[in-house]
C-alpha positions in Angstrom: -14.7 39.6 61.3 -11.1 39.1 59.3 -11.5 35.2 61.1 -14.8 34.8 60.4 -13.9 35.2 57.1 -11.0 33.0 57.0 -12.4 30.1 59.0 -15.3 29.3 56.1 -12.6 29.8 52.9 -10.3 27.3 54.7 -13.5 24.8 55.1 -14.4 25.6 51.5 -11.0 24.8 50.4 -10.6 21.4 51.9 -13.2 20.3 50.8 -12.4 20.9 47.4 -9.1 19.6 47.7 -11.0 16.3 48.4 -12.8 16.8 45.3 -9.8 17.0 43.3 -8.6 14.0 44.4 -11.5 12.3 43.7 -12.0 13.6 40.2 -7.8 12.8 39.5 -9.0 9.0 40.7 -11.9 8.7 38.5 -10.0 10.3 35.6 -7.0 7.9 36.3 -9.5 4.8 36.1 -11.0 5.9 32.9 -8.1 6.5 31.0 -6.5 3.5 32.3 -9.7 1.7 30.9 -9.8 3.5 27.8 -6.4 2.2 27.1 -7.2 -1.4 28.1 -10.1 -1.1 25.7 -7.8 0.1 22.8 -5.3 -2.1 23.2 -8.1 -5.3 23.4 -9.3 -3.6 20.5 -6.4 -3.6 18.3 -5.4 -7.3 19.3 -8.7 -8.4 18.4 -9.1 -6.5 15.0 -6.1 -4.9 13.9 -3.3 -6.8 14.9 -2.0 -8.9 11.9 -2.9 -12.7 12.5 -0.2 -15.1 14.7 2.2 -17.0 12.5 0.9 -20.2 12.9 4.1 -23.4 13.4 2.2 -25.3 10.4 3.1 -22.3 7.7 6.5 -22.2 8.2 8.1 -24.5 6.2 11.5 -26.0 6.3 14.2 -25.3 4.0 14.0 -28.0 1.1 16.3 -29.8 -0.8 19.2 -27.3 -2.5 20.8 -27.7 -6.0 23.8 -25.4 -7.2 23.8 -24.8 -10.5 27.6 -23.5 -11.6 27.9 -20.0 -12.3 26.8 -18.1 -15.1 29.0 -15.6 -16.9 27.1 -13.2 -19.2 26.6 -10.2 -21.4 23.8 -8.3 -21.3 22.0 -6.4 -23.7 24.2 -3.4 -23.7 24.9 -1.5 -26.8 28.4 -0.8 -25.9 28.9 -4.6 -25.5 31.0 -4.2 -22.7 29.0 -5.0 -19.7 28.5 -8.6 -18.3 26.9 -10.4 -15.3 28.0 -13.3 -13.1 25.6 -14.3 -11.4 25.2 -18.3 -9.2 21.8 -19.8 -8.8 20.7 -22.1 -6.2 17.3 -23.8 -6.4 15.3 -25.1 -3.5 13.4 -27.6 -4.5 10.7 -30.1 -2.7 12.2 -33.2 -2.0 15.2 -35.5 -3.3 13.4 -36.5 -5.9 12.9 -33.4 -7.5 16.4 -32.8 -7.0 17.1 -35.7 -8.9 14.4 -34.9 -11.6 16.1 -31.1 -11.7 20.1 -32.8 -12.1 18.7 -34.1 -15.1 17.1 -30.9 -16.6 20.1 -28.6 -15.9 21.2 -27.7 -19.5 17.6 -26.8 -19.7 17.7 -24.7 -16.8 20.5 -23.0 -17.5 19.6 -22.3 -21.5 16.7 -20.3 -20.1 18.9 -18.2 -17.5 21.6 -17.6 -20.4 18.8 -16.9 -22.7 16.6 -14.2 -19.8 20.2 -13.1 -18.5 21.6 -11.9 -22.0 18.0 -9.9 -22.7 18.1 -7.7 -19.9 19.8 -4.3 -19.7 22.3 -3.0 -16.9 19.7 -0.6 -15.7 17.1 -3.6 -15.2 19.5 -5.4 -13.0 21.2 -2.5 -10.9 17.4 -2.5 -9.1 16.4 -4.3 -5.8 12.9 -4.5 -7.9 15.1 -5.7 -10.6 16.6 -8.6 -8.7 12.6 -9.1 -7.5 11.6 -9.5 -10.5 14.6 -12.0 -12.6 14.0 -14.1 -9.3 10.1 -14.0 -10.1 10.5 -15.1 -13.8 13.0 -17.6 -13.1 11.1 -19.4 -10.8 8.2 -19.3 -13.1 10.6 -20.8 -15.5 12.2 -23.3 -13.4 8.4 -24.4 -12.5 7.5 -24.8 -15.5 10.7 -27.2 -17.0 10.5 -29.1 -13.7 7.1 -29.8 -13.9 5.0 -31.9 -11.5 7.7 -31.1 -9.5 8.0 -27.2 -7.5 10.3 -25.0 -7.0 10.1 -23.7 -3.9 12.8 -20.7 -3.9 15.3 -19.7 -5.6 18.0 -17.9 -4.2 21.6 -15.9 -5.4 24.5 -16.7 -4.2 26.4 -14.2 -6.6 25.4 -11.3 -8.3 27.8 -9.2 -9.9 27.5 -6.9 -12.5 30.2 -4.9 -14.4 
């Protein structure tokens, strides 16, 4: 009786052994299609859009203006900025067109620059914003022509 009763548990266990291999398969292949689903998924909807070649633009046409030296609206009076600007602008042209409008250009750094406290330009959101009003500046003394950038060379505060 004791090998009656092991010959049918063996069966029984093999073929469940088969069944496990089976089910591991069929789990494997979903998963593995789940995962190819998601990741479709994200490329088709989430992912943020290709760079296209067209949008990236090449670096235009750079004009230094010389370096300013100023103090800034401190009540102490004892702390100044130097700070060099360079201007990327469209085209020659505009470079030509911006040559001319320099003392312009630079009365409205020297006039921003001397407004502005130490703590307003110690920030990285500082920075981001002079940069942002300049160019809003420089746009609008260069007009038709753009500024595309403009960029510090030095920035040093003391």
């Amino acid at each position: 009786m004791a090998e009656e009763k092991e010959a049918p548990q063996e069966g029984e266990e093999a073929p469940k052994k088969k069944s496990k291999i089976v089910f591991f398969a069929i789990l494997g292949a979903a998963l593995l299609l789940l995962g190819g689903g998601g990741f479709f998924a994200y490329l088709t909807f989430l992912a943020p859009p290709p760079v296209e070649q067209e949008s990236r633009q090449e670096i235009g046409e750079i004009l230094s203006l010389e370096p300013f030296v100023v103090n800034l609206a401190d009540p102490t009076g004892k702390r100044y900025l130097k700070i060099q600007i360079q201007i990327e602008l469209e085209n020659p042209q505009a470079v030509e067109n911006a040559e001319r409008a320099v003392p312009r250009l630079r009365d409205n750094v020297i006039m921003m620059m001397t407004a502005l406290s130490f703590e307003e330009v110690m920030t990285p959101e500082g920075k981001i914003r002079i940069r942002d009003e300049l160019l809003e500046r420089f746009n609008v003394v260069l007009r038709p022509d753009r500024v595309r950038n403009i960029y510090f060379t030095e920035f040093v505060v003391q």
